[in-house]
C-alpha positions in Angstrom: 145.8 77.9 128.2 147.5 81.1 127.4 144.9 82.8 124.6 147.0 85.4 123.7 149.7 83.2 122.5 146.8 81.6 120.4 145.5 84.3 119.3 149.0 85.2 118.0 149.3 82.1 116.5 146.3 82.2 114.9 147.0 85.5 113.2 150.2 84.4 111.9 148.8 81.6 110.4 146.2 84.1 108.6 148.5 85.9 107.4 150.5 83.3 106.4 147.6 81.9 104.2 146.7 85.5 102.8 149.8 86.4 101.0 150.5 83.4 99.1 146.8 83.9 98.3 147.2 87.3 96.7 149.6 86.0 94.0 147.1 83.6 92.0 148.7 84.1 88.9 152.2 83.2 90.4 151.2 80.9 92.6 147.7 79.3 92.4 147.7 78.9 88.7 151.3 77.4 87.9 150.7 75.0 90.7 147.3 73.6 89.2 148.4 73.2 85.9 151.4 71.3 87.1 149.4 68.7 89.3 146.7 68.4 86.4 149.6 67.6 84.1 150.3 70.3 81.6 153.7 71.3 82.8 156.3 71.6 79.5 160.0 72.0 79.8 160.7 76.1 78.5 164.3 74.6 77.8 163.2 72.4 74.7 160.1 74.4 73.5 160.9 75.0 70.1 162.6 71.5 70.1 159.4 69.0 69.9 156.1 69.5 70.9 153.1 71.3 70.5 155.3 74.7 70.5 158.4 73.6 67.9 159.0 76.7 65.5 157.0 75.0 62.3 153.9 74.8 64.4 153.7 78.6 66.0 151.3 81.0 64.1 147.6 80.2 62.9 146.3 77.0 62.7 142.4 76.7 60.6 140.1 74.1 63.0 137.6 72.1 60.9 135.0 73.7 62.9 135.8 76.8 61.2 137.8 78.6 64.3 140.9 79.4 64.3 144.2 78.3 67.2 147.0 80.6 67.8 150.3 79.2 68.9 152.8 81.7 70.5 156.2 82.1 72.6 156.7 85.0 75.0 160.1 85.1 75.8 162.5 87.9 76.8 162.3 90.4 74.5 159.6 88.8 72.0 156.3 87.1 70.8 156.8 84.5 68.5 155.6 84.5 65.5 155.8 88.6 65.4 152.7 88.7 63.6 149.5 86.9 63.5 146.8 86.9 60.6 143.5 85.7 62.0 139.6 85.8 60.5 137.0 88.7 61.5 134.3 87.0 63.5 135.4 83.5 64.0 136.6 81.9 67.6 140.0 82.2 68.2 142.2 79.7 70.8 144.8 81.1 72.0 147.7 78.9 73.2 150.7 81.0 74.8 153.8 80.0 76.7 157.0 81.5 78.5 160.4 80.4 77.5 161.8 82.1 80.2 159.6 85.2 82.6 156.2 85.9 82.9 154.8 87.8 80.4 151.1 89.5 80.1 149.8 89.7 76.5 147.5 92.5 75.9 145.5 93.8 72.5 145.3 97.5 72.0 141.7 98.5 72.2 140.5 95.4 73.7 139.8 94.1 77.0 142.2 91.1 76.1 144.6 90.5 78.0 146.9 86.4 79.0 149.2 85.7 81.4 152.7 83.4 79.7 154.1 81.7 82.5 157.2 79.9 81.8 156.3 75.7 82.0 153.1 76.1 81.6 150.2 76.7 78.6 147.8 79.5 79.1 144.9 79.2 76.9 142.0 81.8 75.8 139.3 82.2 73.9 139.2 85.1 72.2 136.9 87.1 68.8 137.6 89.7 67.1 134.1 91.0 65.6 135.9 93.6 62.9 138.7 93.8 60.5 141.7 95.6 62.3 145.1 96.1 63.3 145.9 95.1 66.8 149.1 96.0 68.5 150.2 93.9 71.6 152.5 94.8 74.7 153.8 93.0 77.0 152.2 94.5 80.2 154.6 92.4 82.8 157.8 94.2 83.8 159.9 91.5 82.1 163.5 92.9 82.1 166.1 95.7 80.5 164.4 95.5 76.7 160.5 95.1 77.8 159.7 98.1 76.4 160.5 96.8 72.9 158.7 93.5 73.1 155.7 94.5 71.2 153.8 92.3 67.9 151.3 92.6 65.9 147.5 91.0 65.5 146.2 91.3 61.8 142.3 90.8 61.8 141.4 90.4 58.0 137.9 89.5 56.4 136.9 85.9 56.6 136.5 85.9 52.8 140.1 87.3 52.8 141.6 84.8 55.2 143.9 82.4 53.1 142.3 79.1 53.4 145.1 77.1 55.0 146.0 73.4 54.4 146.1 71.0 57.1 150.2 71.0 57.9 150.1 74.7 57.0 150.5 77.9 59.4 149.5 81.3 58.7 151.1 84.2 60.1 151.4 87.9 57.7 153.3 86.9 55.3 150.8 84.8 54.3 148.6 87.8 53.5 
């Protein structure tokens, strides 16, 4: 047996194993959420489903917390601006209609990968009233430097209690 062909062989097949392995958020992630089942179709997002226009923005949970529905698509987050409670959980439920995006809050530690056909999820609480700015932090194309929204954190007494059909975004304020 020639070992230095299998030693060759062996290498390559290291390597081989090793890059694919370096791109988990490309790779890895996309491919489990497709084989668990949560794959969407970016091309009828705001169509039907779970992501359709009327049901983007902040959704009140009976519990008390609060689910955020966005879009990240090229150049934008939809809805532009979120209104969510100080101090409560917040779920955070993004897709790409389109690229990969990276959401990120100014001053946080926050930060969700959009991939496009599949939902990324995150838990997230803001413990103070406050203004957040968010970036996209993922090279996206030509306009990614202007694809930028807004996070409102307001009071909880000041949050506008929200019927059941009903979505809050600023304007609610």
């Amino acid at each position: 047996m020639n070992w230095r062909k299998l030693r060759t062989l062996a290498l390559w097949a290291l390597v081989l194993c090793v890059i694919p392995a370096t791109r988990y958020y490309q790779i890895d992630v996309p491919l489990l959420r497709f084989l668990k089942g949560s794959h969407i179709d970016p091309l009828s997002l705001h169509l039907s489903g779970e992501f359709v226009e009327s049901n983007l923005g902040t959704e009140q949970n009976s519990d008390g917390s609060v689910t955020v529905r966005m879009i990240a698509q090229q150049y934008l987050f939809i809805p532009h601006c979120i209104l969510v409670p100080a101090g409560v959980p917040v779920h955070l439920r993004i897709t790409s209609a389109d690229a990969v995006h990276s959401l990120t809050f100014n001053g946080t530690d926050f930060a969700v990968k959009a991939l496009p056909g599949t939902i990324s999820e995150a838990q997230l609480r803001f413990p103070r009233a406050g203004d957040y700015k968010t970036v996209c932090r993922e090279f996206c194309g030509a306009g990614h430097y202007a694809m930028r929204s807004e996070l409102n954190v307001v009071p909880r007494g000041q949050f506008p209690a929200l019927r059941g059909e009903e979505r809050g975004n600023c304007a609610v304020q």
